[in-house]
PLY file of the C-alpha trace (Angstrom):
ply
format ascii 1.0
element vertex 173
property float x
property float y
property float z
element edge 172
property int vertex1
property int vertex2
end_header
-4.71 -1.75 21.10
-2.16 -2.09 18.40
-2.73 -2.11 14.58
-0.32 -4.95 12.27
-0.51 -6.13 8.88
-3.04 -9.33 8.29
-1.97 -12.72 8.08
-3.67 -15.80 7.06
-3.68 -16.81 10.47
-6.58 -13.79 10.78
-8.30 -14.89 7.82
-11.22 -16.95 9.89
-11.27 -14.49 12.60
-11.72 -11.51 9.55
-14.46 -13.08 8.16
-16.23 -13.76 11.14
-16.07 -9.75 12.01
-17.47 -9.12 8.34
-19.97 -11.68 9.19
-20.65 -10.45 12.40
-20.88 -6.76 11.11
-22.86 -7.46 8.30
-25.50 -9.19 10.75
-25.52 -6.20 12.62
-26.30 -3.83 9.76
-28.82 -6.53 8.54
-30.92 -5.61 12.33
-30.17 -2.06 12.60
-29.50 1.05 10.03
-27.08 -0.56 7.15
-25.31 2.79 6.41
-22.98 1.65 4.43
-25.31 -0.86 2.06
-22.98 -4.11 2.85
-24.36 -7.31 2.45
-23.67 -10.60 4.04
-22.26 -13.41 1.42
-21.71 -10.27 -1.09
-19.26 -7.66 0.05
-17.43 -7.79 2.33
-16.61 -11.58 2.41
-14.00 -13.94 3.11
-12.04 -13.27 -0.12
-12.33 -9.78 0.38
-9.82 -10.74 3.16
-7.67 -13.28 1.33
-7.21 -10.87 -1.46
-5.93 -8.00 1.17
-3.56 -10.30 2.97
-2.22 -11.72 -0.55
-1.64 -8.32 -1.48
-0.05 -7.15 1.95
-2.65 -4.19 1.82
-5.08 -5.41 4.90
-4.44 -4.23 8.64
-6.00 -5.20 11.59
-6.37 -3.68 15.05
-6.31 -5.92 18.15
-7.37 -5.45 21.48
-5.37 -8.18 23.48
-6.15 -11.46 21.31
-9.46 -10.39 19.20
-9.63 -8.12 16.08
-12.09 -5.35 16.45
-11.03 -3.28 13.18
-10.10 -3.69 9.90
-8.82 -1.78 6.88
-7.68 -2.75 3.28
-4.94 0.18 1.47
-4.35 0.48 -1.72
-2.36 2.09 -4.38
-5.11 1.18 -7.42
-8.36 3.17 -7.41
-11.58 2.04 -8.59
-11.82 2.58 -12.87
-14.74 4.86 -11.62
-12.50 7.08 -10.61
-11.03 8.50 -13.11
-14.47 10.16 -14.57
-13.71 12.62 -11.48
-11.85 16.01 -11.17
-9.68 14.77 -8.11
-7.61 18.56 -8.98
-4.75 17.22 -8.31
-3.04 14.38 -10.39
-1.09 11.85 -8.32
0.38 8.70 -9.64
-1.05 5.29 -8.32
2.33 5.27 -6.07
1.60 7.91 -4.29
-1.88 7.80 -2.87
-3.46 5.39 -0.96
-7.08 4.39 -1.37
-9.36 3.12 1.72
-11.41 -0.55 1.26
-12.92 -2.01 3.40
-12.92 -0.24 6.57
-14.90 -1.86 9.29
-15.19 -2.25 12.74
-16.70 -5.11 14.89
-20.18 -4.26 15.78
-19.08 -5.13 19.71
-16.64 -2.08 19.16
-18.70 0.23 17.79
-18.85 3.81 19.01
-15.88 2.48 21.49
-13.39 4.87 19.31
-12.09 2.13 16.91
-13.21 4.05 13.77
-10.95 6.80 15.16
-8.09 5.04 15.83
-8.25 3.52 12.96
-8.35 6.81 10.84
-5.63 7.59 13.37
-3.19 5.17 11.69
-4.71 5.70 8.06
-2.99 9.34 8.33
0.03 8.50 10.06
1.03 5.33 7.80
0.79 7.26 4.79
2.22 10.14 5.96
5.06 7.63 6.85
4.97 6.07 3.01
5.49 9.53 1.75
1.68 9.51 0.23
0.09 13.15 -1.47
-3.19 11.88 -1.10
-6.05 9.40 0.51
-8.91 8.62 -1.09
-11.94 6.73 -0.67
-15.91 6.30 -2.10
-18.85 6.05 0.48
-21.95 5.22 -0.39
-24.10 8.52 -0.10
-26.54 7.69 2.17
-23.30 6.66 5.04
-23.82 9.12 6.82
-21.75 8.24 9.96
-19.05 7.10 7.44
-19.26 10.76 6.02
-19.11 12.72 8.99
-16.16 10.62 10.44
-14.41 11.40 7.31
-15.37 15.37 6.78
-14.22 16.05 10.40
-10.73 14.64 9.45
-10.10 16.73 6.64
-11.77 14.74 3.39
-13.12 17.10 0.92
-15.47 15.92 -1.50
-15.11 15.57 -4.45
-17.97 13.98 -7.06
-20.68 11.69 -6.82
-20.10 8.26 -9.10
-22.04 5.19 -9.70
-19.36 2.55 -9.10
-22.21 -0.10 -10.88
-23.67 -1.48 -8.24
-27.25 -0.63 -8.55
-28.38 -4.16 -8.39
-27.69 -4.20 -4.70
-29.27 -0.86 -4.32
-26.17 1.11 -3.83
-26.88 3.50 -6.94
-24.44 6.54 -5.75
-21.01 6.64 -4.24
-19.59 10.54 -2.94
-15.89 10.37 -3.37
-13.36 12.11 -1.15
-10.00 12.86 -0.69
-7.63 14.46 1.75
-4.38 16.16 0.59
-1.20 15.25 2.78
0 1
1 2
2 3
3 4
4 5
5 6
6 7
7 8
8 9
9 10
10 11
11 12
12 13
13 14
14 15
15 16
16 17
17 18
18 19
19 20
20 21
21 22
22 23
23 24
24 25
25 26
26 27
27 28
28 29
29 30
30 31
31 32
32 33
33 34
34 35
35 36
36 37
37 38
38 39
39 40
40 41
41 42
42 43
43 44
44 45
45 46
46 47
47 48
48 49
49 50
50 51
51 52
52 53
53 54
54 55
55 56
56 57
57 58
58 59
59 60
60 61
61 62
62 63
63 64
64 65
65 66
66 67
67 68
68 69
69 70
70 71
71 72
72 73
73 74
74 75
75 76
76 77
77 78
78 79
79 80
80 81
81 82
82 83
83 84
84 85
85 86
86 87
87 88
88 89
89 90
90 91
91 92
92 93
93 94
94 95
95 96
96 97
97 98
98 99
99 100
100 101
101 102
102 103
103 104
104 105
105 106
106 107
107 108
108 109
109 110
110 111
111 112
112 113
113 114
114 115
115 116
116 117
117 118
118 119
119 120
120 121
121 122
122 123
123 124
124 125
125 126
126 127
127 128
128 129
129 130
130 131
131 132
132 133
133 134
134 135
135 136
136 137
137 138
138 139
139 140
140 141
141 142
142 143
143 144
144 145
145 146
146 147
147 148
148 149
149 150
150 151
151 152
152 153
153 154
154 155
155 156
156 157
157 158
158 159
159 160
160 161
161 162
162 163
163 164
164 165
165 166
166 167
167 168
168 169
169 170
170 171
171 172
């Protein structure tokens, strides 16, 4: 498995996982509160490759993970005590992290988090951060058991899709 940059050549294949994924969550337990045709959605993945902030992880030909980083957070954020105050340079913020529902439980979430922490680590970065909605459970205990300590719990305004609280996190490098 190796993890790259996105290109617009993975654009389709992107959107198809987020389709894919989303279709999944629609039959099972949707943790995480995504929606098909709302979030995440082809422009999500236009907008990452644009901005040179989306990765993808291959095994052999097909994607099976994806991950948007960021230097901007959410305007949300700032009504938090993050305790420590980092410019936008030097902390990275997790989007979009997903993995194709054919992959799931297969370790891709880990290896994933795997090069989250060493890339920034790499960029020089103080800080990671990220929101989850509250009731993502699995999200939340990937995340506690490497190192994210809570911080608040926002509403990032999207209570019309039923997603009413976010917890925030944030792990110190």
């Amino acid at each position: 498995m190796k993890i790259e940059k996105g290109t617009e050549n993975n654009i389709e294949e992107i959107e198809s996982l987020y389709n894919d994924l989303n279709d999944y969550l629609d039959a099972h337990i949707n943790y995480p509160g995504w929606k098909k045709g709302v979030y995440p959605i082809k422009e999500t993945a236009v907008h990452g490759i644009q901005e040179g902030n989306l990765y993808v992880m291959k095994d052999e030909e097909h994607i099976v993970g994806t991950v948007i980083l960021r230097h901007e957070q959410e305007a949300a954020y700032s009504k938090a005590n993050w305790y420590h105050d980092f410019d936008d340079e030097e902390i990275l913020v997790i989007n979009t992290y997903a993995v194709h529902p054919t992959y799931l439980n297969k370790g891709i979430g880990t290896r994933l988090m795997d090069f989250i922490i060493q890339h920034s680590k790499e960029m020089n970065i103080k800080a990671i951060r990220l929101d989850v909605y509250e009731n993502n459970k699995p999200a939340i205990k990937l995340y506690r058991k490497y190192g994210f300590e809570y911080i608040d719990t926002i509403d990032l305004g999207y209570s019309e899709y039923g997603l009413n609280k976010f917890e925030l996190y944030q792990k110190l490098l």
